[in-house]
N, C-alpha and C positions, 0 to 999 in steps of 0.2 A: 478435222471431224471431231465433232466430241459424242461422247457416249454415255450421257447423264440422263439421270430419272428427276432432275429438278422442278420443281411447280412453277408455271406461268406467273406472273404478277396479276395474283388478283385481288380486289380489293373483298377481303373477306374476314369477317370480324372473328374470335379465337372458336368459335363451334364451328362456323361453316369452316374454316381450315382444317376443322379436324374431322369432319363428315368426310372431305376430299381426302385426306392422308389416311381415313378407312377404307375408303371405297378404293383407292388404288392398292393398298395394302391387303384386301382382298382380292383384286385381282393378279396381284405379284404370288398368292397364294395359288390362286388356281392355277395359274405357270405352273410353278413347283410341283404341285400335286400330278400337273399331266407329264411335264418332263421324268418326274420320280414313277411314275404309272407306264409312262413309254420305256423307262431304264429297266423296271424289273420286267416287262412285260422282253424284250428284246436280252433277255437273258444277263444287266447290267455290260453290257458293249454301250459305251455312250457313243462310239462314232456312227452306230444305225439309227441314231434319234437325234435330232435337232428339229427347233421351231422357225416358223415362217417367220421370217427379217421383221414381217409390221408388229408382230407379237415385241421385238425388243427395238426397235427403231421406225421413226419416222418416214413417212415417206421422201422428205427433202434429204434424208440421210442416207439414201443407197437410190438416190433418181439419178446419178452421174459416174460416168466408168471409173472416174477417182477416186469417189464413196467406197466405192463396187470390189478397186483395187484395196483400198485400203482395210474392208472388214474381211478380205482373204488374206490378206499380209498378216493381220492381227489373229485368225484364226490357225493361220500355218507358223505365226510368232518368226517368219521371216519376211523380209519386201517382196514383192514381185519384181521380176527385172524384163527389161525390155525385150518385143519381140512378142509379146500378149496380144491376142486379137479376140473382140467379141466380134462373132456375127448371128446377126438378127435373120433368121428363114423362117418360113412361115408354109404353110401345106406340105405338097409332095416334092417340097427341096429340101426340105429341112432331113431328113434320112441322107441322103448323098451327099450334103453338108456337113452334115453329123458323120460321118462314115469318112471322107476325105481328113476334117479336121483331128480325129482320132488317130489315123493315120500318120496324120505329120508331125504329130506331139514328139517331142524330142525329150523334155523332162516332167511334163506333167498337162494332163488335161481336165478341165472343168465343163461338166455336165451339168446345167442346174434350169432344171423344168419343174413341170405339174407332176407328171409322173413317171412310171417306165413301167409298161404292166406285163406280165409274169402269164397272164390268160386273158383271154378277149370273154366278152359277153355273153357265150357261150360255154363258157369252162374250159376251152381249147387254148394249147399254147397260143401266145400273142404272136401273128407272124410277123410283124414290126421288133417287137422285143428280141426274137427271134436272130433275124437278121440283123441287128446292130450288136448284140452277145456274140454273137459267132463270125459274121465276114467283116465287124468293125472290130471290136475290143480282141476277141480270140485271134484276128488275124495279125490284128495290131501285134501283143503280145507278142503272140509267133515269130514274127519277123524283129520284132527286140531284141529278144532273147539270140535271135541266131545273130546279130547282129554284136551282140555284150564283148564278146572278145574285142574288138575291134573299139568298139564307142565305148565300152567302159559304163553307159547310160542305160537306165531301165525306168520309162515313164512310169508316175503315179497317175491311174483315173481314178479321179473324187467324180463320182454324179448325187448331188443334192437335189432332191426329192421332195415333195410336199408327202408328207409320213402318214397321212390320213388316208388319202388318194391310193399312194404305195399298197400298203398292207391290206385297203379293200378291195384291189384290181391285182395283190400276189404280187408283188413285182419281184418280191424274193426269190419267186421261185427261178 
């Protein structure tokens, strides 16, 4: 997998090159300015802010579980090792999906959606958000923790978030 910002071959004479190495260079900028905007705004914690994958890559560069594995290997700066599973759920299985796999995480689980909301539409707690905080994660936890003597292991959950989505539907909360 490679991770490069190199320009296509185009046949473009020394202005129009430099029109394109402005106009990306303006947008490498406005990156900056929202991740530096999302860092003070989130108190400088850079692990509450991160940008959507197509903002820094292609979509041929994270369309395959390998892509997938590798830009988590590079963000955790270790491999993944076997025993990884994605699963794809979709409606009202995706919670008891979500809720079982959190469960069975032995060193670490990844969460990575649209959102996780914090209140529904209404200003009331999300009762999805709800249930997956409390009989998924808190339960999970729960039962690690009493388990630590014995296993010695205490899972990490990451859940990656589209950060726009997050903080206008609360998910913080």
């Amino acid at each position: 997998m490679r991770f490069s910002a190199e320009l296509p071959a185009f046949n473009l004479n020394a202005a129009g090159r430099g029109a394109v190495l402005d106009v990306f260079g303006t947008y490498l900028a406005v990156i900056e300015d929202t991740r530096a905007w999302w860092g003070k705004y989130l108190e400088q914690d850079s692990r509450l802010s991160w940008l959507p994958l197509p903002l820094a890559l292609t979509p041929e560069q994270h369309d395959t579980q390998e892509e997938i594995d590798a830009i988590l290997s590079k963000a955790q700066g270790a491999p993944l090792v076997g025993g990884n599973t994605v699963v794809y759920a979709n409606g009202q299985q995706f919670q008891i999906e979500l809720k079982r796999t959190i469960n069975a995480a032995e060193d670490y689980h990844v969460l990575w959606l649209h959102d996780y909301d914090g209140r529904d539409v209404g200003g009331n707690p999300d009762a999805v958000g709800f249930y997956i905080t409390v009989d998924g994660y808190l339960r999970a936890l729960t039962a690690r923790v009493r388990e630590f003597d014995r296993t010695g292991r205490l899972p990490v959950c990451m859940i990656f978030v589209d950060l726009h989505f997050w903080e206008g539907n609360r998910g913080r909360i």
